[in-house]
DOLO-962766 format. One record per residue: x, y negated, z negated of N, C-alpha, C, CB in turn. Coordinates in steps of 0.2 Angstrom, whole numbers, plus 5000, padded with zeros to 4 digits. Each point is the difference from the previous one (the first is absolute). Glycine has a CB too. Layout:
BEGIN
+------+------+------+-------+-------+-------+------+------+------+-------+-------+-------+
! n.c1 ! n.c2 ! n.c3 ! ca.c1 ! ca.c2 ! ca.c3 ! c.c1 ! c.c2 ! c.c3 ! cb.c1 ! cb.c2 ! cb.c3 !
+------+------+------+-------+-------+-------+------+------+------+-------+-------+-------+
!    X !    Y !    Z !     X !     Y !     Z !    X !    Y !    Z !     X !     Y !     Z !
...
+------+------+------+-------+-------+-------+------+------+------+-------+-------+-------+
This chain:
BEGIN
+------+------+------+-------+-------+-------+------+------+------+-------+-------+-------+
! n.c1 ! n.c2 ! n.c3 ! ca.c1 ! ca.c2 ! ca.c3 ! c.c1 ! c.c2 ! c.c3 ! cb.c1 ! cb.c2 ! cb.c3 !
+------+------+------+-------+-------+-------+------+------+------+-------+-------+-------+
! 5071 ! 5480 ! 5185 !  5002 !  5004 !  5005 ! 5003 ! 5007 ! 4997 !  5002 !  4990 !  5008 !
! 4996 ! 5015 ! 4994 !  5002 !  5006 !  4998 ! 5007 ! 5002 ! 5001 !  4989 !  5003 !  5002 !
! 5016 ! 5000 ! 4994 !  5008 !  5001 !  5001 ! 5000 ! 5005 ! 5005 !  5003 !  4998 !  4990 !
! 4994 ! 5007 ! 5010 !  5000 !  5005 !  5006 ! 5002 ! 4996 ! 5009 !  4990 !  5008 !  4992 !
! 5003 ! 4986 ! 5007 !  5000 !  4996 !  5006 ! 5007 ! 4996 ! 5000 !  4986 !  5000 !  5001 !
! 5015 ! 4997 ! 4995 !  5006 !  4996 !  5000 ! 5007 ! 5006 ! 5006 !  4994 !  4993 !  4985 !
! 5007 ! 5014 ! 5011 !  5005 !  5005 !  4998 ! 5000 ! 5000 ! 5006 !  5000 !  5006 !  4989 !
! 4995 ! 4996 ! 5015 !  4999 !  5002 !  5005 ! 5001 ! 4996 ! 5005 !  4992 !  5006 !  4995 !
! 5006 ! 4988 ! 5006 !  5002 !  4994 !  5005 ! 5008 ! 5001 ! 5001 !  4989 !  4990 !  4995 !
! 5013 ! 5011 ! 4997 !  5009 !  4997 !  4999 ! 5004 ! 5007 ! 5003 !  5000 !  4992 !  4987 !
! 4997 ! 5012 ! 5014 !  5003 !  5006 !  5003 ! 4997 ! 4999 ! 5008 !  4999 !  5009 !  4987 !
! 4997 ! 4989 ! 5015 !  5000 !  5000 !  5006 ! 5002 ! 4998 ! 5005 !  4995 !  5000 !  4996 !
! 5004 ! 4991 ! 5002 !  5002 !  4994 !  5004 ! 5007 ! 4999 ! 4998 !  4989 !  4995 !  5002 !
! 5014 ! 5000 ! 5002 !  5006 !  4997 !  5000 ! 5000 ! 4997 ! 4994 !  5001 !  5000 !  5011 !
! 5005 ! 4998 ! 4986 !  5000 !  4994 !  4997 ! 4996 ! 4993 ! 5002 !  5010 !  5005 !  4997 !
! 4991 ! 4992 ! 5009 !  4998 !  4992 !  5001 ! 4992 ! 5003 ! 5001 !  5012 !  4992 !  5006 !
! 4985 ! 5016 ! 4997 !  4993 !  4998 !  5000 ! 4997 ! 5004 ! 4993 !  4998 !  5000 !  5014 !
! 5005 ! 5002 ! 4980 !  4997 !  4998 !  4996 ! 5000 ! 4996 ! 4997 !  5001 !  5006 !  5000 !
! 5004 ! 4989 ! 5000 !  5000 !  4994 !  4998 ! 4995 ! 4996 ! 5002 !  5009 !  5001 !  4999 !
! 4989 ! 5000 ! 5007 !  4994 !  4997 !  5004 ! 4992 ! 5002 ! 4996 !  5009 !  5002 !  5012 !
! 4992 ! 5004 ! 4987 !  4994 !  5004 !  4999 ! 4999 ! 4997 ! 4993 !  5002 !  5011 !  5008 !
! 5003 ! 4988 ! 4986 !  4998 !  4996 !  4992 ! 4998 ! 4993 ! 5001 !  5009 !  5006 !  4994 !
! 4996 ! 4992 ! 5012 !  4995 !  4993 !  5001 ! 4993 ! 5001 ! 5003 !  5009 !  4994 !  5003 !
! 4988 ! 5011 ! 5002 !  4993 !  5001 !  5001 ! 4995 ! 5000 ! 4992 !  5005 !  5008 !  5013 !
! 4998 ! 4996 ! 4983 !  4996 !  5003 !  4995 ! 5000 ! 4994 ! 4994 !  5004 !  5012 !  5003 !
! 5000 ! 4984 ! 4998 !  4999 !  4994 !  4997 ! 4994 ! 4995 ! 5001 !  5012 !  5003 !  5000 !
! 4992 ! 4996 ! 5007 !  4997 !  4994 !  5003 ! 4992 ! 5003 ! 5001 !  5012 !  4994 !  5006 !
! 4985 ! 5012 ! 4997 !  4994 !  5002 !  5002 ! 4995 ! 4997 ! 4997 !  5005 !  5010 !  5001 !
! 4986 ! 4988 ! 5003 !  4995 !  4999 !  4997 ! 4996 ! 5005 ! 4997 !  5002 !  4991 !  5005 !
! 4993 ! 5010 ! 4993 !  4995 !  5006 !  4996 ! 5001 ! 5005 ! 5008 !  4988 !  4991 !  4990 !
! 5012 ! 5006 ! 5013 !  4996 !  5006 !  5005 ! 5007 ! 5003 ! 5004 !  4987 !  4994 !  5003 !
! 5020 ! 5007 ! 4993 !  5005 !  5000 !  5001 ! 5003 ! 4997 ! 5009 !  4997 !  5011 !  4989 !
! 5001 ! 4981 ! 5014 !  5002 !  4998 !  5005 ! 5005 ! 4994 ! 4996 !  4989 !  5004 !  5007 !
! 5016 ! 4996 ! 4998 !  5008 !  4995 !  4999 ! 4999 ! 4997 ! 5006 !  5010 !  5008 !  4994 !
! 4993 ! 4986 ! 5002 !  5002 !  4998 !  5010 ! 5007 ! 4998 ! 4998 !  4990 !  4994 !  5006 !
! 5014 ! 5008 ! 5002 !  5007 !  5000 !  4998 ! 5002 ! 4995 ! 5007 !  5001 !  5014 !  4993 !
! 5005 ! 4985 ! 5006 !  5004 !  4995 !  5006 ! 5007 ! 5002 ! 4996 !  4990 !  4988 !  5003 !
! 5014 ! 5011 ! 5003 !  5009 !  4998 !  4997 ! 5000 ! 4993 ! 4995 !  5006 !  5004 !  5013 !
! 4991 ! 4991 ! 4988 !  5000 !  4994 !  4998 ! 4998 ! 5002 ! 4990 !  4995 !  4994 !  5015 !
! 4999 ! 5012 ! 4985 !  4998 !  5000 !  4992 ! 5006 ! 5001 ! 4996 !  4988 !  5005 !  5003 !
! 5015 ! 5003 ! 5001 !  5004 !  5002 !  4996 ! 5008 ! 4999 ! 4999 !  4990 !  5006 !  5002 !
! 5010 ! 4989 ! 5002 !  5007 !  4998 !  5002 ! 5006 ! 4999 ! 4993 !  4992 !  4993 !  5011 !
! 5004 ! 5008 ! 4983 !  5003 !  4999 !  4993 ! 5003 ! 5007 ! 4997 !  4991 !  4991 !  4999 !
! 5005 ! 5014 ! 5008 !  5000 !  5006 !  4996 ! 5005 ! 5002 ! 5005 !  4987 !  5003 !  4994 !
! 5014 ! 4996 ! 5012 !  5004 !  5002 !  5006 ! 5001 ! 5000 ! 5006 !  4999 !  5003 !  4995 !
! 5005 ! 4997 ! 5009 !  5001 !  4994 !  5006 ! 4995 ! 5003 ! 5005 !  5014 !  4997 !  4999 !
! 4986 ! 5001 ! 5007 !  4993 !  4999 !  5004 ! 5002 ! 5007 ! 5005 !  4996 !  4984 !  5001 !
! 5010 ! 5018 ! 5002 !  5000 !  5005 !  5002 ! 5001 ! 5008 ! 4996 !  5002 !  4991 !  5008 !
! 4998 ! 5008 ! 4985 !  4998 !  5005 !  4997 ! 4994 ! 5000 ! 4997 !  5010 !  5002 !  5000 !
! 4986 ! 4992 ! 5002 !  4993 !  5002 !  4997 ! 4996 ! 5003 ! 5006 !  5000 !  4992 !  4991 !
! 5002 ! 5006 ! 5016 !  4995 !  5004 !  5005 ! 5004 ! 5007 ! 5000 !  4996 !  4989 !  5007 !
! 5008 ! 5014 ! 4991 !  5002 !  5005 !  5001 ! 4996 ! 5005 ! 4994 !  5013 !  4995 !  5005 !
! 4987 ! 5000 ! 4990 !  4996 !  5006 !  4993 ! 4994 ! 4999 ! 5003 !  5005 !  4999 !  4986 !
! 4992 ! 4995 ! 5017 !  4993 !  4998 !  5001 ! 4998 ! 5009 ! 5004 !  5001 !  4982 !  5001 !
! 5005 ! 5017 ! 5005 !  4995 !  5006 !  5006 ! 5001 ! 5006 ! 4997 !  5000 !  4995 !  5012 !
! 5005 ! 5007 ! 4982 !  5002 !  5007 !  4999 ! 4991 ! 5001 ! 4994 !  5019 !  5001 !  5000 !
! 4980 ! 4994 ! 4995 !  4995 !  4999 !  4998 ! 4992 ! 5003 ! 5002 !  5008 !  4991 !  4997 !
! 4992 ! 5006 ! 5010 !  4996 !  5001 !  5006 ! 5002 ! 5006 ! 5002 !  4998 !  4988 !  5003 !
! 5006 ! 5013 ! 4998 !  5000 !  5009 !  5004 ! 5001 ! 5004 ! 4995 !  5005 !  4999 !  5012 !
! 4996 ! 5002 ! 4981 !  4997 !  5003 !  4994 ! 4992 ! 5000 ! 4996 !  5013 !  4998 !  4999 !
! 4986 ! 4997 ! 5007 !  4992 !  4998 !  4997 ! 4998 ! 4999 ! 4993 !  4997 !  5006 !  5009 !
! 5008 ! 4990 ! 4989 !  5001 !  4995 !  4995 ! 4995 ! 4994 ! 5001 !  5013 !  5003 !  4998 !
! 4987 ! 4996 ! 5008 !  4997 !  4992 !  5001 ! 4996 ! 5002 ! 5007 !  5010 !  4991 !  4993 !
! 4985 ! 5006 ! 5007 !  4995 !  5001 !  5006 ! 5000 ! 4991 ! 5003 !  4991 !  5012 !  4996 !
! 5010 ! 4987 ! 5010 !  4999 !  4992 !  5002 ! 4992 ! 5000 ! 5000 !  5012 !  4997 !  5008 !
! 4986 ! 5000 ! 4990 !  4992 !  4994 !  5002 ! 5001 ! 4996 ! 5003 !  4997 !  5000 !  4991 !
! 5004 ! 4996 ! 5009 !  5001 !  4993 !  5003 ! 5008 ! 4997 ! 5003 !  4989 !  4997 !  4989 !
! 5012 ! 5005 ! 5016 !  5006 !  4998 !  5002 ! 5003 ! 4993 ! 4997 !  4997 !  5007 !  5010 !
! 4997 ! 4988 ! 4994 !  5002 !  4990 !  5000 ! 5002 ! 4999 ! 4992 !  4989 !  4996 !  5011 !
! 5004 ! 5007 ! 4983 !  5002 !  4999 !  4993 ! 5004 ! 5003 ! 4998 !  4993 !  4996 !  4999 !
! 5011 ! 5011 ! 5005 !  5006 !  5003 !  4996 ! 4998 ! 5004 ! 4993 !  5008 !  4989 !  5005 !
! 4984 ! 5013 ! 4997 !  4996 !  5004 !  4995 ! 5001 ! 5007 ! 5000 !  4993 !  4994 !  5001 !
! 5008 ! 5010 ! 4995 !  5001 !  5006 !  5001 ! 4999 ! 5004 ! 4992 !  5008 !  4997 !  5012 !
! 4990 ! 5008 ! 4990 !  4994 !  5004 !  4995 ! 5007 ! 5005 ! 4994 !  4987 !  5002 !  5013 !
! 5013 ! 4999 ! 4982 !  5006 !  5003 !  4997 ! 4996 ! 5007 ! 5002 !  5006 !  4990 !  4989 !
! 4996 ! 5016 ! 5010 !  4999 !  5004 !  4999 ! 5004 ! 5006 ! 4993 !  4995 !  4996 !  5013 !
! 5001 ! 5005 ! 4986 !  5004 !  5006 !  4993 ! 5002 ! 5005 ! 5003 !  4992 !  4999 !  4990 !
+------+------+------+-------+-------+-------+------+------+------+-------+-------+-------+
């Protein structure tokens, strides 16, 4: 991952949705898709501040939903 993209995320978002967003980059497959739940990340942070990074994520269009049911959603750079 490029430092700019990192710099950029960390200047953006909040703390808990960049925290969110290293887990996306981590976890991601080739075609940059995550699936997320409270349940996955529950190691990383409690369940009402993950849906809070999750929709600031989503309304910064960090993350596009796909699939609601599998909790798919698309990273974006």
């Amino acid at each position: 991952m490029c430092d700019f993209i990192e710099e950029t995320a960390a200047q953006l978002l909040s703390a808990g949705a960049f925290k969110l967003w290293r887990y996306c980059v981590r976890h991601k497959d080739n075609e940059d898709r995550v699936i997320l739940s409270p349940k996955m990340v529950e190691k990383e942070m409690k369940k009402d501040q993950y849906y809070r990074s999750r929709d600031e994520l989503i309304e910064m269009r960090y993350l596009v939903l796909e699939d609601r049911e599998r909790g798919v959603y698309l990273l974006r750079w």
